[in-house]
C-alpha angles and dihedrals in degrees: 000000000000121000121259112281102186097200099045093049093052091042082062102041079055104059094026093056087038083055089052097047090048098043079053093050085054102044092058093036110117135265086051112204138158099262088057084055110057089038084063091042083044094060100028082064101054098032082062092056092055096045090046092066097050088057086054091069091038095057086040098050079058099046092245099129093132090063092049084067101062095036096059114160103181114118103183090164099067098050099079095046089049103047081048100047096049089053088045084052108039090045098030114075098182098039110113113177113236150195090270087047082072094073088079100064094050089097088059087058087040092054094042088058094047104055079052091066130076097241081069099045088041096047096046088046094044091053088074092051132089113248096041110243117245098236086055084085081055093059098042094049090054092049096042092049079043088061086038097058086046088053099048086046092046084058110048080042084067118051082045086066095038088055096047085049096050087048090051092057083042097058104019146052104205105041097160099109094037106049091085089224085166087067097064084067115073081031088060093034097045102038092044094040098065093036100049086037086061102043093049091047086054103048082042092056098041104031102033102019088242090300090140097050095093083058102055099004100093085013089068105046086045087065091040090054092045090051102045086050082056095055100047094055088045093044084051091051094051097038092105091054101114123215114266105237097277129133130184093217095070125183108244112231120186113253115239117217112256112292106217084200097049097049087048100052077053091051092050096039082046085047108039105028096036093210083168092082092072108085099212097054111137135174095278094054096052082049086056099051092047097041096238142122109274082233100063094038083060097049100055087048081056111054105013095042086039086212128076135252099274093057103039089056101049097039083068082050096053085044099055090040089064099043087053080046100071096040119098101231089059087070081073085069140060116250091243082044087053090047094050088054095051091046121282125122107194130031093231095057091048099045090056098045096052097050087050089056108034093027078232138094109243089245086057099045085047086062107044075053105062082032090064090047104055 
């Protein structure tokens, strides 16, 4: 154990108990839905575990370590099915979680009961004696399978995220409020903390005797506390954003080979009617305007293209902004004004999205531009 460290222990009481009361505020916000849910279970799960440990130096400080025992909070095995169900909620329109869903939090009641048993109170105490205590295996192998059921669930958290954000560049051409970025964040933070917590708690107790913990050990969980607290007010703040449109249970269509006729009835609508200066045109909108099914739009763009939707788009945008560029009148607007009026709805997207495409930063380019006409 560490000694008592009254700051940092409030410190994390603070944010841990600020986390609670936010995962509840978002548990009972209307509309309720499902994605609200698991974000509240998300963060009640990992604002315990930080106010577990705080407990822990209370209880400590007072020499009751014996009743912590039987009071453990930590529920390791919710956080995974959590973290994956809220991705699955908040990318998945047509996800709805059901009765055999329910398979997947039976290790969190599992968990509950056994640090209600003896072979748990015995095993975490016995890790601090010498000898070691037989049950202690017991406790380890709980808390690695633990890590291990974060880490699979990361995973699968993940690709589910990788996937939504390759459909939005697929069916629209400003994502930036749609990507769900945030969201990288707690999958990075709760799958590495645990990971990293663990390895380090393992290289401290055989290399060192456990002689660094006093030095990560509270400091860690601070910034755990802090973080979590993070995510739950950014979660609430998120928690109106609707799903785009995407499933993960798509309908397979057969590919047509490229259509030389169809890429170019795109070109020339691309060319002639500009529908790229509206900021909020997406896949269904160009299909529209062609008279076409969004599918097959996309597919063209696609092969014959050979860039998605995202980027075709924006690449006209780029064009047009560097043409408006060189003419006099554009010196009356702001570069970021010039690029609102070609089509683009946020700084950030169009500054990536230029550099991509140029290798310069429009300020840059401005300026190898003025540079060439002197």
């Amino acid at each position: 154990m560490t000694s008592p460290n009254p700051i940092l222990t409030t410190i994390i009481f603070v944010f841990a108990l600020q986390a609670m009361v936010l995962g509840i505020l978002l548990f009972v916000k209307k509309p309720r839905n499902q994605s609200h849910i698991f974000l509240s279970l998300l963060i009640f799960f990992f604002a315990l575990m930080a106010f577990n440990i705080a407990l822990v130096n209370v209880l400590q400080s007072y020499e009751m370590m014996d009743t912590f025992r039987y009071v453990q909070l930590e529920l390791l095995y919710g956080i995974g099915p959590a973290l994956y169900f809220y991705t699955k909620s908040v990318t998945d329109k047509d996800f709805k979680f059901d009765k055999r869903d329910l398979l997947h939090f039976i290790p969190v009641l599992l968990e509950f009961i056994f640090y209600r048993t003896a072979i748990y109170r015995l095993g975490a105490d016995g890790m601090y004696q010498t000898p070691v205590h037989p049950y202690t295996k017991f406790y380890l192998t709980e808390q690695w399978f633990g890590i291990i059921s974060i880490t699979i669930y990361t995973v699968l958290a993940l690709r589910i995220l990788i996937k939504y954000q390759i459909w939005l560049k697929e069916n629209y051409s400003n994502i930036e409020h749609k990507t769900l970025q945030w969201l990288k964040i707690p999958i990075i933070v709760f799958s590495g903390f645990w990971i990293g917590w663990n390895l380090l708690s393992e290289i401290d107790r055989f290399v060192f005797d456990r002689g660094l913990k006093e030095s990560y050990f509270l400091p860690a969980f601070v910034g755990l506390a802090v973080v979590t607290y993070w995510i739950g007010f950014k979660g609430y703040l998120k928690a109106q954003t609707a799903t785009s449109g995407y499933a993960t249970k798509k309908i397979k269509t057969e590919e047509k080979p490229p259509q030389p006729e169809l890429a170019q009835k795109i070109r020339e609508v691309m060319d002639t009617q500009q529908p790229y200066l509206d900021p909020d045109l997406d896949l269904t909108k160009l299909a529209e305007l062609l008279e076409m099914n969004p599918k097959q739009v996309s597919q063209t763009i696609n092969r014959s293209f050979s860039k998605n939707f995202y980027e075709f788009v924006n690449d006209y945008r780029i064009e047009v902004f560097k043409k408006r560029m060189a003419l006099p009148q554009s010196e009356k607007l702001t570069l970021l004004g010039l690029a609102f009026e070609c089509g683009f709805k946020s700084k950030s997207t169009f500054n990536e999205v230029f550099k991509k495409s140029t290798g310069k930063t429009p300020s840059a380019f401005l300026k190898q531009l003025k540079n060439k006409s002197e």
